[in-house]
N, C-alpha and C positions, 0 to 999 in steps of 0.2 A: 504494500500500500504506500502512497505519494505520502507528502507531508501533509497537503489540505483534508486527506480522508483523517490521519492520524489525530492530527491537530482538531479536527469535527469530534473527534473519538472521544477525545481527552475532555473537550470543551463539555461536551454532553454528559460524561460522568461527575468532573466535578459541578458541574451546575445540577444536576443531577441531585448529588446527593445534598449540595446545600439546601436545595429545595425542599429538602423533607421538614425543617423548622421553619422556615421566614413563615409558613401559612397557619400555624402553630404560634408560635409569639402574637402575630396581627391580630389573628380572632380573639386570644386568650386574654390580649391587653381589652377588648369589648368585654368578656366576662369577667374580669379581674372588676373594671369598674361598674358595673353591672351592681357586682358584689359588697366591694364598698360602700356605693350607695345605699342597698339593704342596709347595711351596717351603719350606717350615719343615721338613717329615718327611725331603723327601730330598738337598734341599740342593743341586739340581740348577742349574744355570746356565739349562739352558732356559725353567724354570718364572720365573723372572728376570724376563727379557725377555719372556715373553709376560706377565705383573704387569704390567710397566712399559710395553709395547703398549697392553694393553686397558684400563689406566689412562688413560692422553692421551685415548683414544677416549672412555673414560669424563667426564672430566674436559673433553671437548668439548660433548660431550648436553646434560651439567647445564649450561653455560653460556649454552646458546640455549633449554636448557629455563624456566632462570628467567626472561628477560629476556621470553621470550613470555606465561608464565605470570601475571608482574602483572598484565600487564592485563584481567584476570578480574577480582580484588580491584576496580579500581576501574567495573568496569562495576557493579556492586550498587547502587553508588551513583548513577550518571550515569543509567543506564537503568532499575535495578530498585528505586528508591528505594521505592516503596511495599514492592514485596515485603520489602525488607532492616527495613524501621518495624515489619510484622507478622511476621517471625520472627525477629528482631533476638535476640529474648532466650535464642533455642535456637540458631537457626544460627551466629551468631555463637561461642559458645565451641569448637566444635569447629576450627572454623578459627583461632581464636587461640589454641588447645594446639597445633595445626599448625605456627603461625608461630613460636612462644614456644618450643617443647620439637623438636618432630621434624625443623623446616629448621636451627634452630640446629644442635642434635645432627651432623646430616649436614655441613652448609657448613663447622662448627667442624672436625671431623676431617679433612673434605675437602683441609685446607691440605698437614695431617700426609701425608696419602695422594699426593697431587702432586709436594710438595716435599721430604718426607721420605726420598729415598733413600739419600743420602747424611750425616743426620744423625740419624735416628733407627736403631736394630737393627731387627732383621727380624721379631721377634717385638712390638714394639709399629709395625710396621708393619702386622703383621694385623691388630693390634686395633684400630687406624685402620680398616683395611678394613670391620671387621666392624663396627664402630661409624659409618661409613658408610652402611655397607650398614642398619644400623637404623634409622639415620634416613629412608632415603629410605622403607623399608615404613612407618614411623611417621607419616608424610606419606599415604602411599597412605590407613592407616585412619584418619583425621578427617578426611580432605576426603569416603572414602567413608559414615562412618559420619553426615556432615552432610548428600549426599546419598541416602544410604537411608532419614534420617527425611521427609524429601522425600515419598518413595513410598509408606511405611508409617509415618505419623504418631501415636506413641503419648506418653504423660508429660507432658501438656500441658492447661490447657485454655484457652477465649477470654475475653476481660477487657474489657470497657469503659471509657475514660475518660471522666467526666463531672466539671462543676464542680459545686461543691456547696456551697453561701451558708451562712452561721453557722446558718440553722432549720433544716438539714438536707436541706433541697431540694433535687432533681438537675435539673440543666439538663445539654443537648446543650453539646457545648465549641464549636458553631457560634454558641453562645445569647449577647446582646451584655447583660448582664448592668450597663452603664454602670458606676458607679461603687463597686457593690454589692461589699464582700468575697467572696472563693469562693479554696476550695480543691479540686485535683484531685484525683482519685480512682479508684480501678481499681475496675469494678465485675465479679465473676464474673458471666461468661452462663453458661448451665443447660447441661448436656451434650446435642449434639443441636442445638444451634445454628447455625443455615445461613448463613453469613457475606452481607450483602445490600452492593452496591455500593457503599450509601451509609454502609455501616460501615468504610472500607476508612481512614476520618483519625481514627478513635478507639479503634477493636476490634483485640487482638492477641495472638498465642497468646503465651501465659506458662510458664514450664516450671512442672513438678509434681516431676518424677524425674528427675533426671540420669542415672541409669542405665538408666530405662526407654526416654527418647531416645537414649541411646547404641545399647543393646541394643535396637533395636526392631525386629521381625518380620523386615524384611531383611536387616539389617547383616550378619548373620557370611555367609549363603549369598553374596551382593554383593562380599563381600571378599574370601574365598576364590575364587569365578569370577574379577573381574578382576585377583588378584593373580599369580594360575594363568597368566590371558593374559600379563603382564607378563614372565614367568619364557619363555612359549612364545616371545613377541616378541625377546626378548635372545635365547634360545638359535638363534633364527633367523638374527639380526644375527652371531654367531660362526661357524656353519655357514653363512653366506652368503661372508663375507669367506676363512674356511678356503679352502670352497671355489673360491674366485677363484685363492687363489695355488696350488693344484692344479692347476687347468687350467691356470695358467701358466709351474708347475713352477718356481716361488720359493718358498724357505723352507720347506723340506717338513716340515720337524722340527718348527717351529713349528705348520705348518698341520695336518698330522697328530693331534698333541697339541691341538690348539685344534677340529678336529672328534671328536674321542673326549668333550671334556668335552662340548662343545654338544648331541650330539647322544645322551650321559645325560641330561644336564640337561631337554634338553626333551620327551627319552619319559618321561619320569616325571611331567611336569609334566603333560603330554597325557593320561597316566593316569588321573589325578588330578581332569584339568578335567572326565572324564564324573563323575565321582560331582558332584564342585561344581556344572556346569553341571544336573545334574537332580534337585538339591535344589533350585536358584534356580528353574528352572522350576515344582515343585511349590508355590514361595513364594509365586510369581506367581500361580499359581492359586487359592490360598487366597485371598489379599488382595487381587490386582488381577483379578478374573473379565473384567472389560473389556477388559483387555490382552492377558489368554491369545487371547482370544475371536479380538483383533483378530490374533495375530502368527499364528495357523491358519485365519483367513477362516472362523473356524465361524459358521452364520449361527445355525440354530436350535440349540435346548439337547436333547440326547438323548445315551442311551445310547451304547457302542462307538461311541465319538467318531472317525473317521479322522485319523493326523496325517498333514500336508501333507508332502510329499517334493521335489517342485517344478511348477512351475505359474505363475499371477499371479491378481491380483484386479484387480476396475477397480469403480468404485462402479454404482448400479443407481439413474439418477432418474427424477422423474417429469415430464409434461409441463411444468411450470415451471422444468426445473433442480432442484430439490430431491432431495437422497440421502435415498433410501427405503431403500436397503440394499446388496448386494455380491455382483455377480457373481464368481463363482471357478470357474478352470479349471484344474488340479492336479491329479498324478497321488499320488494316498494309499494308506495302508495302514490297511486299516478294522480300528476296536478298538485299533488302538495309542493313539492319544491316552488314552485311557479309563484304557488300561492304565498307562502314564507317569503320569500325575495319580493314580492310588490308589497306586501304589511297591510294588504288592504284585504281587511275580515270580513269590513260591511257589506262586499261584494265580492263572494268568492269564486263566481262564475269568472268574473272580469279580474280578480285575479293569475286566475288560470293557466288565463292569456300569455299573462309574463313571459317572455324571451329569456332564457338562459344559457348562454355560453358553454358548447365543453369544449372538451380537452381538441377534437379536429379541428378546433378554428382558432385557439388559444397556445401561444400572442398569436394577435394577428400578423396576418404577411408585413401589413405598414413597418407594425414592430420589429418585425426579422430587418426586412428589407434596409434597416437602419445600420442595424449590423452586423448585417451580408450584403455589400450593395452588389457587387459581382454574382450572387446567385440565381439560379433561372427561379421559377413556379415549383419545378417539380424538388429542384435540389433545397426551397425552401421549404418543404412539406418533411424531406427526411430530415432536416435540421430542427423543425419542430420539436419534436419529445425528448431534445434537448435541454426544453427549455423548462420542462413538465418537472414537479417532484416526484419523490420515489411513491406514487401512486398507491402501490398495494400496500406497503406500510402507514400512510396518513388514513388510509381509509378506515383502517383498522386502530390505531389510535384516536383517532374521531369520533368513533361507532363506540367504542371502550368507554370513551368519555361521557357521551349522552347516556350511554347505559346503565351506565355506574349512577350517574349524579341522577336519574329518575328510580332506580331502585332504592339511594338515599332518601329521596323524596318519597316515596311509599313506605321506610321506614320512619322517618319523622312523623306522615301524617297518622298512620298507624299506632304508633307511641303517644299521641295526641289523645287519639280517641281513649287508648287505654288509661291512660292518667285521667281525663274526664270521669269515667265509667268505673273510678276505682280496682280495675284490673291490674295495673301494674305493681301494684304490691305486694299482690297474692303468690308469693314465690313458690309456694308449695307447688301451684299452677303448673302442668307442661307444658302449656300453651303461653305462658307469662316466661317459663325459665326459658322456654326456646327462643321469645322475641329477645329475651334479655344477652343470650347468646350473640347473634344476630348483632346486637345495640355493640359488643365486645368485638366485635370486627366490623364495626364501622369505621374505626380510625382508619384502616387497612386499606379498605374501600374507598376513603375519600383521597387518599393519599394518590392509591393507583390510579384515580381521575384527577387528580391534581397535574401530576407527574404526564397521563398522555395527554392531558391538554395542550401542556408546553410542550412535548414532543408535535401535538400537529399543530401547533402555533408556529415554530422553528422548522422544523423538517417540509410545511407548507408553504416555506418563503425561499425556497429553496429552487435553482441553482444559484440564488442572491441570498448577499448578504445584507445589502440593501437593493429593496426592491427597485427593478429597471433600472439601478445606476452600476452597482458595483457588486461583482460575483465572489462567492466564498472562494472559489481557487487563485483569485488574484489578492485576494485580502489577506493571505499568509507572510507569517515572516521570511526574508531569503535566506536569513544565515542559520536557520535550524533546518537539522538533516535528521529523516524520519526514523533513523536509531533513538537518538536521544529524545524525542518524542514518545517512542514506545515503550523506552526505558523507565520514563515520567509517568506513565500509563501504569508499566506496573507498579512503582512507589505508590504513586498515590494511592491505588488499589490497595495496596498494604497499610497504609496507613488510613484510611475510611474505613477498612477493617475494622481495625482496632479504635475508630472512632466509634463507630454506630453500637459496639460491644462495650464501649466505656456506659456509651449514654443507655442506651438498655440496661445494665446491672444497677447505673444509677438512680434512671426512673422505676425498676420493678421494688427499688430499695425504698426510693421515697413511698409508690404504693403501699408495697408492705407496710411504712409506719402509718399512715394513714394521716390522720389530719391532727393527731396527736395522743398519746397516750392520756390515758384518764377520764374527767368527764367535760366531753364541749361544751355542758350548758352552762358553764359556769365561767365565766370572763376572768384571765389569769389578772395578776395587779400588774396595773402600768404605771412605771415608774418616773412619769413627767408632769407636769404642772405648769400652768402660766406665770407666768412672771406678771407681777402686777406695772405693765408700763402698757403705755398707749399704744407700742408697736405689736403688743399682744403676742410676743415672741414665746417658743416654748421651750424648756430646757430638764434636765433630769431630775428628779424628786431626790434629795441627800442634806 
């Protein structure tokens, strides 16, 4: 394998594995304060100790969530160096508002949140919470808002560097100019400019708008989808744990009150993620017709589109190995797609109607023809599925995703009804102990749909690394050789090993104690007190 697949390889594990916490902290900082707030209105003991529970929990995630996390930061550099040179000037600020404003924010209060029980009051212990809890969303929108300009690249355009000698003459910065004065130069290229391989040590996108790459086509649907997950993932993590000490008839008070909030928390969120997820969808279709094309194996473009339900695809070559296109076996519901992609419910006949692009016509020739101007009709048809992603794999991380997150969704509203109807207590129940099973490999399940979501969010923008401008095999570094790539491949392996084994012995350790020995109803002594001045500061009781 080249460097670009290695470097893909690498990228996608460790992003991979950091991914199993950021969606874990995000939601859990909403139940964290959630909980608090119980805690402040009723002043209850219970609500205490489950704070100071799902705290430690909390305050375990973020500690293996950072430690795995840098090493993203420095692969841009190692591996992605070209790409980090050409979007340096856009990608770059959002990740350092990230670093600057949102991980401080969170990590600064985070001390307050930990270690504050017994030196700060209870009411700027919430706002520690909550001022937690912002930071980590604050975090979530600039790494998402830096990848959504990724996929929907707007506010920008490409620039040339060239030297340029006192009479005004441009040379290539390749150009050995001897001893001749020259200064550099950014030249604008014309809008429509097709980035060519050998532009990739002088040409690079320059911002225009900061607002406009902030805001651009994806951002807000992108944000809201996986902030939504984030929310459904935690509330899974609390109804997963609840339910353990259910079936094992520990801490009922606790676990009780701890599946009522989770299992609000995440029918709401699950609510919530149809409307997000089928604005992002319709996003997708606007801007990325490739993508849509590829996550429903639509091949030709027609009317009363059918969406895929389940099935697979497998490519379609020809006598030399070459993909000419895509076999799919799927059972559909014909006219829904059509329908989803116009948003129009009030009229679903007309609807119907809607035109959908696939993959035969997708990019169009225009498109090719930019970047093949020398090729005929015919030899722009076989350069086509060139341009497609790895088809049979997004389909099926697509299809994983929706399926997952609507069986979630019948487990929440299910857990609904039984917490209503008093069923959910009755553990004696086989019908109670089984859902409660079920509730205990929910974390599991939201994780695996978390995880293929970003697989066909990424793998779906694929042969680009940004969409229409610049391609993942040109975005790599030149001075790594795909040894020492692989070499890294397996370290890291080895050590997320023994990361994912730390953090499991830790959190089964924290379960096991549970929310604390003794009795929760009874509020332990807090050892702080106002100080009697106007600034109402608080300090330790001695």
């Amino acid at each position: 394998m080249d460097v670009a697949v290695l470097s893909r390889i690498q990228f996608a594990l460790t992003a991979s594995f950091h991914f199993l916490f950021p969606p874990m902290t995000i939601g859990l900082g909403v139940v964290l304060v959630i909980i608090q707030g119980l805690r402040l209105k009723t002043g209850t003991p219970l609500y205490f100790h489950m704070a100071r529970f799902w705290t430690r929990v909390f305050g375990l995630i973020f500690a293996i969530g950072v430690a795995s996390g840098i090493v993203l930061e420095f692969e841009f550099g190692t591996n992605w160096a070209t790409y980090s040179r050409f979007v340096g000037d856009i990608f770059g600020s959002p990740l350092a508002i990230e670093g600057i404003y949102a991980f401080f924010l969170e990590s600064g209060f985070l001390a307050l949140l930990l270690f504050g029980w017994d030196r700060i009051g209870p009411r700027m212990h919430f706002v520690s919470t909550f001022l937690v809890a912002l930071g980590a969303h604050f975090s979530a929108i600039w790494i998402l808002v830096a990848n959504s300009w990724m996929q929907t690249p707007t506010g920008y355009h490409l620039a040339r560097s060239v030297k340029v000698t006192a009479d005004g003459t441009q040379h290539p910065l390749s150009a050995d100019l001897g001893s001749q004065a020259f200064t550099i130069q950014e030249i604008a290229l014309p809008a429509g400019y097709v980035v060519q391989p050998e532009d990739l040590q002088s040409v690079r996108a320059v911002i225009d708008s900061f607002s406009e790459a902030i805001f651009n086509p994806s951002t807000l649907t992108r944000l809201s989808h996986t902030i939504l997950a984030c929310w459904v993932t935690s509330a899974c993590l609390v109804i997963a744990v609840s339910a353990w000490y259910l079936l094992r008839n520990r801490h009922l008070e606790f676990a009780k009150s701890s599946v009522r909030i989770g299992l609000a928390f995440g029918t709401i969120a699950m609510l919530l993620q149809f409307v997000a997820a089928d604005a992002t969808a319709r996003g997708v279709a606007d801007h990325q017709p490739t993508k849509l094309a590829a996550l429903e194996g639509l091949t030709t473009t027609q009317s009363e589109a059918p969406l895929s339900l389940v099935g697979w695809v497998s490519w379609d070559r020809d006598e030399k190995g070459n993909v000419v296109g895509i076999e799919k076996h799927a059972v559909a519901v014909p006219g829904l797609l059509s329908l989803l992609v116009s948003g129009d419910f009030t009229s679903p006949e007309t609807g119907a109607e809607t035109v959908v692009a696939g993959l035969a016509d997708l990019p169009t020739d225009e498109f090719l023809a930019t970047r093949h101007p020398d090729a005929s009709k015919d030899e722009l048809e076989s350069i086509r599925p060139s341009y497609w992603p790895n088809v049979p794999v997004v389909f099926q991380t697509y299809h994983l995703m929706i399926a997952l997150g609507m069986a979630l969704m019948g487990v929440a509203l299910l857990g609904c009804v039984m917490w209503k109807f008093g069923w959910l207590w009755n553990t004696r129940s086989a019908l109670t102990r089984t859902y409660l099973w079920v509730c205990v490999s929910s974390i599991f399940l939201a994780h695996i749909a978390t995880q293929a979501g970003w697989f066909t969010a990424e793998m779906g923008l694929q042969p680009w690394v940004v969409y229409g401008v610049l391609k993942t095999c040109e975005a790599v570094s030149r001075a790594v050789a795909a040894p020492q790539v692989l070499v890294s491949i397996f370290l890291f392996t080895l050590v997320y090993l023994l990361h994912v084994t730390l953090f499991v012995y830790l959190l089964a350790k924290r379960i096991g104690v549970g929310p604390g020995e003794g009795d929760i109803s009874e509020m332990p002594e807090e050892g702080w007190k106002r100080l009697g001045m106007k600034s109402r500061r608080h300090t330790r009781a001695g």
